[in-house]
N, C-alpha and C positions, 0 to 999 in steps of 0.2 A: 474209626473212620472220620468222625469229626474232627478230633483233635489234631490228624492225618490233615485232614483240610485245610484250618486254620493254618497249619505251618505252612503247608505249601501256599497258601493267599498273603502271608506276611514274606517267602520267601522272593513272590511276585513285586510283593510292594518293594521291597528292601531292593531287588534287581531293578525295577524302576528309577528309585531312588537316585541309587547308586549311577545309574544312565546319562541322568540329567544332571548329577553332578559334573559327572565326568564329559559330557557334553559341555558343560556352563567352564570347567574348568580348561580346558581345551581350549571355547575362545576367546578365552581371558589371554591363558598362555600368547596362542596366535596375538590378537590385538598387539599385545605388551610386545612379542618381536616385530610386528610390521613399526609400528609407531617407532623402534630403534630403528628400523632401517630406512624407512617414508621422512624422519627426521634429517639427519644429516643426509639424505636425499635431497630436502627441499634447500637446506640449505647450502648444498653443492651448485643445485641449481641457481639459487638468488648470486653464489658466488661467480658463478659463469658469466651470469649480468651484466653483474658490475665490471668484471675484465674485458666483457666487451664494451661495455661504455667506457672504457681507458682508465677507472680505477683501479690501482694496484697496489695502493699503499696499506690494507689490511688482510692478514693471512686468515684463515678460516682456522679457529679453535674450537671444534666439539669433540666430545665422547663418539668413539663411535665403536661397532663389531671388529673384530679381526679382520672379516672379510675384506670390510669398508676403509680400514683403515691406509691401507697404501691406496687406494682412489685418492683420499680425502690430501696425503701426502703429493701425490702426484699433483692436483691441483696447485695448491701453494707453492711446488717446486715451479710449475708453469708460471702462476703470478709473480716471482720471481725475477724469472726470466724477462719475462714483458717487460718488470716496472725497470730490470736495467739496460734493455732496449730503450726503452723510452725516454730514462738519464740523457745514453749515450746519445739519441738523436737529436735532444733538448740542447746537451750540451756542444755538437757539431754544427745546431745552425747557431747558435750563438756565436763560437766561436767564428765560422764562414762571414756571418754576417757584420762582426764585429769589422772583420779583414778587408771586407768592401767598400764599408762605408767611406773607411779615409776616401780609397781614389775618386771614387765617386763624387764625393765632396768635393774633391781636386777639378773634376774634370767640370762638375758644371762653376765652379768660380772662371775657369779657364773660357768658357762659353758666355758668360757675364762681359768677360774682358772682351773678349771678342763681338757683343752683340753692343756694345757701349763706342764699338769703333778707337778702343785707347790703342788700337795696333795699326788703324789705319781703317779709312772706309769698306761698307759692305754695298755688294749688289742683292738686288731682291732674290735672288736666287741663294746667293750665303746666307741672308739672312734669315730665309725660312727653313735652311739646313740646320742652321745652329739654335733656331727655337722649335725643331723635333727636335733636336740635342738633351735641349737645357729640359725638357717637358719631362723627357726620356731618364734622365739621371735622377731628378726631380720624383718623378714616380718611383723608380727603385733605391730611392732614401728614403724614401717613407713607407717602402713596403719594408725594407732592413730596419729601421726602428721599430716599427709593429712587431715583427720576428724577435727583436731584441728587448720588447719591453714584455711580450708574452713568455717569452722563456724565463726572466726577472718572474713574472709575474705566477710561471707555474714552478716554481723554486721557493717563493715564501722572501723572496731577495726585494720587492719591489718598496719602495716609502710613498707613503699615500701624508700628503699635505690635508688633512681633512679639517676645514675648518667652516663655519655657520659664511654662506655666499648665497648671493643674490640670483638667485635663477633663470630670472628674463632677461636678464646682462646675459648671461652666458649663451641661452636662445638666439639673442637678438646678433650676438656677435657671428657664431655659426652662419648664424642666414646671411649675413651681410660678405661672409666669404664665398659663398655659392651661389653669390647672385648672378658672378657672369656666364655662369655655366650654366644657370635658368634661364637668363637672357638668352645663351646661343642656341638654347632647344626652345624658345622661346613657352617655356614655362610656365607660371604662373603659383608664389609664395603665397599662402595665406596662411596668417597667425590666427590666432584664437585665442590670448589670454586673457587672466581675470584683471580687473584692476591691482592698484598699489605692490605691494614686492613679496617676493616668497623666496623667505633666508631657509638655503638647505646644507647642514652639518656635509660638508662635501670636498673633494679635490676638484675643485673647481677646473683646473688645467685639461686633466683626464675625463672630464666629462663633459668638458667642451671637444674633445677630439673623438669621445661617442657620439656626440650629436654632429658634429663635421663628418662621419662616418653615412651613420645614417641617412644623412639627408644628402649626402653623393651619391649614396645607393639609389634612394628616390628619385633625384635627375636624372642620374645613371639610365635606368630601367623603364623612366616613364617617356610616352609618349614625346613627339613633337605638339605642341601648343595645348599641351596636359595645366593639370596640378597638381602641388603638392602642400599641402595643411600640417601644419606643426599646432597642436593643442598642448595648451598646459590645467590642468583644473588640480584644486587642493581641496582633500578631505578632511577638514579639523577631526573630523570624528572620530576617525583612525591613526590623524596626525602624520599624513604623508600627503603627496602630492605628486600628479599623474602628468606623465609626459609622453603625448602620442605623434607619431608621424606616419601621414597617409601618402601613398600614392593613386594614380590610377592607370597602373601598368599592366603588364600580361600575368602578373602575380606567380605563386608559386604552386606548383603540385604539392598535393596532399602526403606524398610518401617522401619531399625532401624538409618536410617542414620541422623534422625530428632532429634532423642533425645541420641546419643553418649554422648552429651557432658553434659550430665543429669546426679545427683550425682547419684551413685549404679546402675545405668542401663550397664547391660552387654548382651542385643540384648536378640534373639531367636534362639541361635547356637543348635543344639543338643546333646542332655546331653555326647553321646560318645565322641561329638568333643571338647567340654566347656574345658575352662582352668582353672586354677583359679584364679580370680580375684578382686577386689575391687569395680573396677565401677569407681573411683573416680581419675583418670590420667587424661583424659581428660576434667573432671568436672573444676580439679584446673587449668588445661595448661591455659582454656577460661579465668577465671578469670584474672591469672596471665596477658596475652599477653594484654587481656582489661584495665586493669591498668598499664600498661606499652605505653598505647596511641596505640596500634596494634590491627587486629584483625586476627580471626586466624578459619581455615573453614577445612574440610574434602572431600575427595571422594575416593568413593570406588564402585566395581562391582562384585558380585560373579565371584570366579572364575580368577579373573582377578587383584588381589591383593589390597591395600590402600594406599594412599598418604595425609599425614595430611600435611597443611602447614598455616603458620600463616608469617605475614607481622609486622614491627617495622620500625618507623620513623627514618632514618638517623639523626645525630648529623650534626652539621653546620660543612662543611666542613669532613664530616665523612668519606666519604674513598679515603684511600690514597695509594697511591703508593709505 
């Protein structure tokens, strides 16, 4: 009877045992398959992301189950797709835009000639016909160059002149272009630089037509008898050098503030308040200040105006006294 017991108490423990292994073993198994399939899960998802944020230039390569495997195929078939949609559109407004420009060109030299009187006198009534004309041609040549220099620019096709430029030259030039258009909203420019010069490794041309950007948008949007503050401060510390510009307009909602810098996106204003716009200033600034080694961010509050400001690495030895 005892030795009867002993086995049945070792055959207890041994079923025990054996329990917990097979327990312990189980979910080890589970774990090891969720983690193959929770894997190329998360990364399906991070892929989805980025196709909605308009990157398509990398396919997803993992391991994955059988199951999983044509999902994961399907996906990079759709990336695909998109990145030669997005060719084809890059490549038609180019091309459109290229086709324009001439007549355009044409037409306001022709309103030149005409506003110059080489064809014979004007009455005040032609004349302010043929200067919405010339405004009119004038604004869509330089929305077709911006179209044309962003497609350059998301092609890898664009040449960036980058070389050590004086900073507050290029500031100062910007402002002195939008001053009549501060004058007619009757405005108000205030700079805020440091002393002596701040030489920044730069395309000078292109980042003077960021900040010609910018600071449109700020007149644009601000107030009558408002202002607008263009700041410059340098960090030796970090070895770059901060360039902000404020308004004090109706500012932006908090749910357009993600995609500003998105070609053609111009928010959810309401139609009575909408300007008119392109979409495409802030699209090129991003580009430009990113190839220029900088980067360059937003904030804004209804209500409570906009401040874009973007950052460029100091030149060795770059500001001076």
């Amino acid at each position: 009877m005892t030795y009867a017991r002993a086995k049945s108490s070792h055959a207890e423990e041994f079923t025990t045992e054996l329990g917990v292994v097979t327990l312990l073993l189980t979910l080890g198994l589970a774990g090891l398959a969720s983690y193959s399939i929770l894997r190329p899960l998360r990364r399906l998802q991070e892929q989805f992301q980025q196709i909605g944020e308009g990157n398509f230039s990398q396919p997803l390569e993992i391991s994955t189950p059988r199951d999983l495997r044509g999902l994961v195929e399907t996906a990079n078939w759709m990336r695909t797709k998109l990145r030669e949609l997005d060719d084809m559109k890059s490549d038609f407004l180019a091309h459109i835009s290229h086709e324009l420009r001439t007549p355009l060109a044409s037409m306001r030299e022709g309103t030149h000639l005409l506003l110059d009187e080489i064809l014979g006198a004007l009455n005040n009534d032609q004349r302010q016909i043929l200067r919405i004309m010339n405004d009119s041609s004038q604004r869509l040549i330089q929305m077709i160059s911006t179209l044309l220099d962003l497609s350059k620019m998301e092609a890898g096709m664009m040449e960036y002149q980058i070389v050590p430029t004086e900073l507050k030259r290029i500031a100062g030039s910007s402002i002195d272009k939008v001053q009549l258009l501060a004058n007619g909203k009757h405005i108000q420019i205030l700079s805020d630089f440091p002393p002596g010069q701040l030489w920044i490794p730069m395309d000078g041309t292109r980042v003077e037509q960021v900040l010609d950007n910018i600071l449109s948008n700020a007149l644009k949007f601000g107030p009558i008898g408002g202002t607008v503050t263009i700041q410059l401060r340098a960090d030796p510390e970090r070895k770059v050098v901060r360039l902000s510009v404020s308004d004090n307009g109706p500012g932006i909602a908090a749910e357009d503030l993600p995609h500003v810098f998105d070609r053609f996106y111009e928010g959810r204003r309401q139609e009575k308040n909408k300007l008119p716009g392109s979409g495409l200033g802030l699209a090129l600034a991003k580009k430009v200040i990113e190839a220029d080694g900088g980067k360059i961010g937003i904030e804004s509050a209804i209500g409570k105006g906009t401040t874009v400001r973007f950052e460029l690495p100091l030149a060795p030895g770059g500001q001076r006294g």
